[in-house]
N, C-alpha and C positions, 0 to 999 in steps of 0.2 A: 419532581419538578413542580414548579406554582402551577405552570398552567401547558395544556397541552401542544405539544410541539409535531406538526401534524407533515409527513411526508406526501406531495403532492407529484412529484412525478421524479425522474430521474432516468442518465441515459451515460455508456460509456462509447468509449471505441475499441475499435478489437486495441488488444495487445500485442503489440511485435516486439519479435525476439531482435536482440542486437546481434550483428554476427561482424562484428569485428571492424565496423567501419560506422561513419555516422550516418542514422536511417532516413528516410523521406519526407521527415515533418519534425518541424521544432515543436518543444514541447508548446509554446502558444498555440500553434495551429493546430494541434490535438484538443486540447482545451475549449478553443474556438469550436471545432467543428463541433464536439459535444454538446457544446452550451448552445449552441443557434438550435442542433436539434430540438432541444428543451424548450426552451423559448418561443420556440414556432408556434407550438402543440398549445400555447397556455392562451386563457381570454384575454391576459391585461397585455401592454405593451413593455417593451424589457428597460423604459426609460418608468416604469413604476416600480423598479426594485428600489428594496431599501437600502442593499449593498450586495457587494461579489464579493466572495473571501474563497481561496483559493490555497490550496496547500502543494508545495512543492521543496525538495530537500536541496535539488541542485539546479537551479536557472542560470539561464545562460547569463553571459554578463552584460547583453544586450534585452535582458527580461528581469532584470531583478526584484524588482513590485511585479512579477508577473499575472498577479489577481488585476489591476488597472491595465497592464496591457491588456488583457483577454475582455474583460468587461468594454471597454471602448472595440473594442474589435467586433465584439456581440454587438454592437449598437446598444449597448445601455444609455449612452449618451455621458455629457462631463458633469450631471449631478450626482451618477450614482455613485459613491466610492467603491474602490477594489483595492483588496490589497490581498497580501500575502502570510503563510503562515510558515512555519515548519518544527516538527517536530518529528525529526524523522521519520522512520516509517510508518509512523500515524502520521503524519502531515493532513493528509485526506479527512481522517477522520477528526483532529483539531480542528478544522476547517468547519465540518460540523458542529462541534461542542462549542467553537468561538461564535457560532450562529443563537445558537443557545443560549449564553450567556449573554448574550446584547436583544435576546427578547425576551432572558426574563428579569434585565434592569428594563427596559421597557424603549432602547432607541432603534428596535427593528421590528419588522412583522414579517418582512417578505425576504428570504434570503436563496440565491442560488451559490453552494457550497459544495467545495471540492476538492478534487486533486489531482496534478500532474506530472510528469518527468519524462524525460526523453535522453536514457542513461546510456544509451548509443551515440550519444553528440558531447557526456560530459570528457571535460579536455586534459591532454596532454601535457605536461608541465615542464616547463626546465628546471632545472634541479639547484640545490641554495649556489653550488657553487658554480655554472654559471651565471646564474643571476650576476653575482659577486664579478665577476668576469666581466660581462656587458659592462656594471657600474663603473668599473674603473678603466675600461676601453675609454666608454663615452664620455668620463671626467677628463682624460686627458687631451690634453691641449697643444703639445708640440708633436711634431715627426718620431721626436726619439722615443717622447711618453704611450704614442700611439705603438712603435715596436718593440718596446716594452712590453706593452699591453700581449702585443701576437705572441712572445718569445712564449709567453706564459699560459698560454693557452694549450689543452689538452683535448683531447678528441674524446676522451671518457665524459667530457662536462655535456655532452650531446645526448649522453642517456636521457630516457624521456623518463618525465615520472606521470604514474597511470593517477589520473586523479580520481579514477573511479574506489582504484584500491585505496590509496591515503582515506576518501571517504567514507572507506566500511570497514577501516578499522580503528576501534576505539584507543583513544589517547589516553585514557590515564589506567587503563591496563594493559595498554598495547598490542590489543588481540585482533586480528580479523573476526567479523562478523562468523566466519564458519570454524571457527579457531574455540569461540563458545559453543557453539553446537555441540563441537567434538568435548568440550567439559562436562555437559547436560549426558552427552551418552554413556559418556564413563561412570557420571554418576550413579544413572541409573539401569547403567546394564542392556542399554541398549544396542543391540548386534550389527552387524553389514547386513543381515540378512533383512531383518524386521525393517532399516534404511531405504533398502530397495525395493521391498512388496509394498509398502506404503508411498514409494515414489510413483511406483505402475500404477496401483490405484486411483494415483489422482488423473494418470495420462489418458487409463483407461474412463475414469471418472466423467471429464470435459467431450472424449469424443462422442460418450453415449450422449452426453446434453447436445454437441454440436450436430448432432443425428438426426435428433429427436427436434431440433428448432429451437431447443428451449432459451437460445440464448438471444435469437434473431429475428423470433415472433414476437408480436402479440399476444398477451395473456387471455383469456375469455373474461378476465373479469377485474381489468380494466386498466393493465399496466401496460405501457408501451411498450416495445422492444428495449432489451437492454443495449446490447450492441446497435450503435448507428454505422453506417457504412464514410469512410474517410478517401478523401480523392488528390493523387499526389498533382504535380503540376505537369506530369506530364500523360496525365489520363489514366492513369493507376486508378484499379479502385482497391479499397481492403475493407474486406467485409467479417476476418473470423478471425478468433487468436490463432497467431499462427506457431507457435514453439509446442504446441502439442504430437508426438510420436505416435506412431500406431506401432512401433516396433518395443515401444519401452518397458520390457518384462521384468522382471527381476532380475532371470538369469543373462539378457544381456547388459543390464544396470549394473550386474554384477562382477564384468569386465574393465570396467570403469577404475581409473586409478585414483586412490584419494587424493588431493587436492591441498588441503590447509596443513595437515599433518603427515606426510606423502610416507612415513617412516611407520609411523603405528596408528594413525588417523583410519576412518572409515566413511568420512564425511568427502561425496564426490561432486563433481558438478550434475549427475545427474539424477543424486537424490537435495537436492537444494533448489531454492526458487531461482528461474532465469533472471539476467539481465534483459531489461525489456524497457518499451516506449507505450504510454498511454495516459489518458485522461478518465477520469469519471465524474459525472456532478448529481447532485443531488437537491430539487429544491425544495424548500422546507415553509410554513407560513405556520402562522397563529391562527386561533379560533378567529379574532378580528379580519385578519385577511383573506380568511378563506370565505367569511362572509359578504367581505365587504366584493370581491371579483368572482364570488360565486362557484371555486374553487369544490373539487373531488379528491378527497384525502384518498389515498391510497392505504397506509400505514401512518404509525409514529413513531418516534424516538420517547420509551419510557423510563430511560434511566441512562446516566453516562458514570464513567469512573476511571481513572488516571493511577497507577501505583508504580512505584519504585524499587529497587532492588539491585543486590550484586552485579555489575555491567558485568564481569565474567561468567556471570550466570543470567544473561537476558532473555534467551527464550524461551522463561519462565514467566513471564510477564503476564500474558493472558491470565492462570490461573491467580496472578494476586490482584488483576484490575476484574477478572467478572466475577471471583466469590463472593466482595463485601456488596454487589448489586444482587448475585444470587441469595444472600443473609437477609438482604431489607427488604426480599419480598417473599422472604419465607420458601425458595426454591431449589427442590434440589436440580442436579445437573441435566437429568431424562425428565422432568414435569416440563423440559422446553420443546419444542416440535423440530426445530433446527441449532445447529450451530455453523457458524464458520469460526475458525482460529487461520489466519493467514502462516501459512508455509512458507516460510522463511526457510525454514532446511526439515527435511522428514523428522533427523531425529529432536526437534525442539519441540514439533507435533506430538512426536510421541511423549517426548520428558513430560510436558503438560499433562497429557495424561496418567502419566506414572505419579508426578506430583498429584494429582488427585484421589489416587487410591492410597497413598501413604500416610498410615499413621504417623508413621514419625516426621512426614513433611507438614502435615497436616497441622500436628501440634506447632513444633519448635519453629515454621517459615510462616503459620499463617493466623495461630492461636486461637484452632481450632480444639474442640474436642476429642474430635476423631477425624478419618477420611472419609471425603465426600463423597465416595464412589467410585464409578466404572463407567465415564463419557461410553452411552451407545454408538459403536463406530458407523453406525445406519444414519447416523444423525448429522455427522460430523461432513462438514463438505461434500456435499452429496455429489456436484457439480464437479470434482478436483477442484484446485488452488492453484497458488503460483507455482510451484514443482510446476505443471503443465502449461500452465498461461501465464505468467510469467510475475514480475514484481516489479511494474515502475513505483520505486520509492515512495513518492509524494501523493501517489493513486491509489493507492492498497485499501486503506484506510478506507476511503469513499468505496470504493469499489463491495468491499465484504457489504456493508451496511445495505448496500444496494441488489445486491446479488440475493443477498440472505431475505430480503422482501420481495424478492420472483420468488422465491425457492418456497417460503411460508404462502403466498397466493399460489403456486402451483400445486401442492400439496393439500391446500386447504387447512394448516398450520394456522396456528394465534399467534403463538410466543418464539422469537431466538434471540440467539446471542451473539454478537459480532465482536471478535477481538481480537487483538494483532500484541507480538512482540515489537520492541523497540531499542534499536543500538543504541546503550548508554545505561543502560537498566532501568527499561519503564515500562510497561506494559497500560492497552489502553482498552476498553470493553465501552459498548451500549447494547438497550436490552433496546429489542424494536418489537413492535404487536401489526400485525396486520388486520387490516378492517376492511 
């Protein structure tokens, strides 16, 4: 990058799991509470931002520029623009990169960027053929065209269509999002067993951090709490991701019936990231603005990168968006001090890693020499992922980024890697450095 992109502070809300009905905050109001946290804590006022850009995959249809709704709702006021991004499950993290790119054409300095969803409120659909139904009820125009209309009416047109599913699975290969997963395991030999000890691990992962504070304090050296505490309307408060298990071992993960391929599949709902509701935001300044408000960098973003690939084969993404930033700065996998790869399903975690140590992925997917290595699992989401805290779509993206710089200041870590797969075949990586 031209010139340093310096991360200033940054704050999420817990993650709540969906359970089957829609949860207690719209994805605005998560958003909102996040960002006012953020905002509070900074010297300038939040009518001096240069914009809100906001990443989200499903807004409701009452928030579709949902970056302007939430930016007016912070009190930005009506100069700052807001808008919105998505790109799927980096949404979050696009949200970042489009911040990026507008400070280093030079029309921003001050940016607070993010990401949200509230996939316990995305909706229920009527299906083509009553659509079709209603259309020609409501065209017609006499008695006889109106019982006409009823004669031909079926009680099957009432099936609801889940819009969550139509949304995670990919149209021009027709696959649900876990439907790939189960392709990456077969590839590479990945078992039910290895699925589900890498699922406990992450369960196990979160509650040691939720233990230990790490997610709900103060750093000593000089990062705010990540989690802010969210208050519904009728005095609820929620202070902690909540879809993490203390029961979730292998052996009873291992009970669990597969899901996408119920026949020879091994991919379960409870080695896969939850459906979940949350926000994260991230604020970001130039050298300029952090001079001019007298601003405490925390971190930076040293590198971003965007790559594409087989949608049948997505959650392989990570490995082709963080190698070529691993190449331009001469690094291999372990010279970083952390990584996160967002968990989208255990086994897409693990393909990542198999594609890493393979010569022959290595050459013919990535035109490489040879393979990269052996990702140190000590390294790898130290905290757990989504498998335990779950994956609002539009938030992931932000969230790693953010996560991953507690993780490098708790540690006392320089360098990691933040990277996420993407429905569609893309994969998206930034290298961050803590200061």
């Amino acid at each position: 990058m031209r010139q340093d992109v310096y991360i200033i502070d940054g704050a999420r809300t817990p993650f709540l799991k969906a359970r089957n009905r829609p949860g207690p905050f719209a994805a605005s109001d998560l958003a909102t509470a996040a960002g006012r946290a953020v905002l509070t804590r900074q010297p300038f006022a939040p009518t001096e931002l240069d914009e809100v850009i906001l990443g989200c995959a499903a807004p409701s249809v009452d928030e579709v520029n949902i970056g302007r709704v939430v930016a007016l709702r912070m009190g930005c006021g009506q100069q700052v623009p807001g808008w919105t991004v998505m790109r799927n499950c980096a949404s979050g993290m696009q949200a970042l990169d489009s911040a990026i790119a507008n400070f280093e054409a030079g029309r921003s300095k001050l940016v607070l960027a993010g990401g949200v969803d509230a996939l316990s409120r995305a909706p229920l659909l009527f299906s083509d053929a009553m659509v079709l139904w209603f259309a020609d009820f409501y065209a017609a125009r006499t008695f006889g065209q109106k019982a006409a209309a009823l004669a031909r009416f079926r009680p099957a047109y009432l099936a609801p269509v889940i819009g969550l599913m139509r949304g995670l699975t990919d149209p021009n290969v027709g696959l649900l999002m876990g439907q790939t997963a189960e392709n990456l395991a077969h590839r590479f030999g990945i078992t039910r067993r290895q699925m589900d000890e890498y699922a406990a691990r992450s369960h196990s992962r979160l509650i040691r951090a939720q233990e230990n504070g790490w997610l709900a304090k103060s750093d000593a050296d000089g990062l705010a709490p990540e989690i802010v505490p969210v208050y519904d309307g009728t005095g609820n408060v929620y202070t902690a991701d909540d879809g993490v298990r203390k029961d979730s071992t292998a052996e009873n993960l291992a009970k669990l019936k597969p899901f996408f391929d119920r026949k020879y599949g091994n991919v379960t709902a409870g080695n896969s990231s939850q459906v979940t509701d949350g926000g994260a935001w991230v604020l970001l300044a130039t050298d300029e603005a952090v001079k001019r408000h007298g601003l405490e960098p925390v971190g930076r973003i040293v590198d971003s990168q965007w790559a594409g690939l087989d949608p049948s084969q997505m959650g392989l993404g990570p490995v082709h968006a963080a190698t070529p930033i691993l190449q331009r700065h001469g690094l291999g996998l372990n010279d970083l001090d952390a990584w996160e790869i967002n968990e989208a399903f255990a086994a897409q975690v693990l393909a990542c890693i198999e594609a890493w140590k393979s010569d022959e992925y290595c050459r013919n997917d990535l035109g490489l020499d040879r393979a990269m290595g052996e990702l140190d699992p000590e390294k790898l989401n130290v905290d757990g992922g989504a498998i335990a805290l779950g994956h609002p779509v539009g938030a992931s993206g932000a969230r790693i980024v953010l996560h991953l710089l507690h993780v490098l200041k708790r540690s006392k870590g320089k360098r990691g890697m933040a990277t996420i797969c993407i429905g569609g075949g893309q994969g998206g990586a930034m290298l961050v450095e803590a200061l």
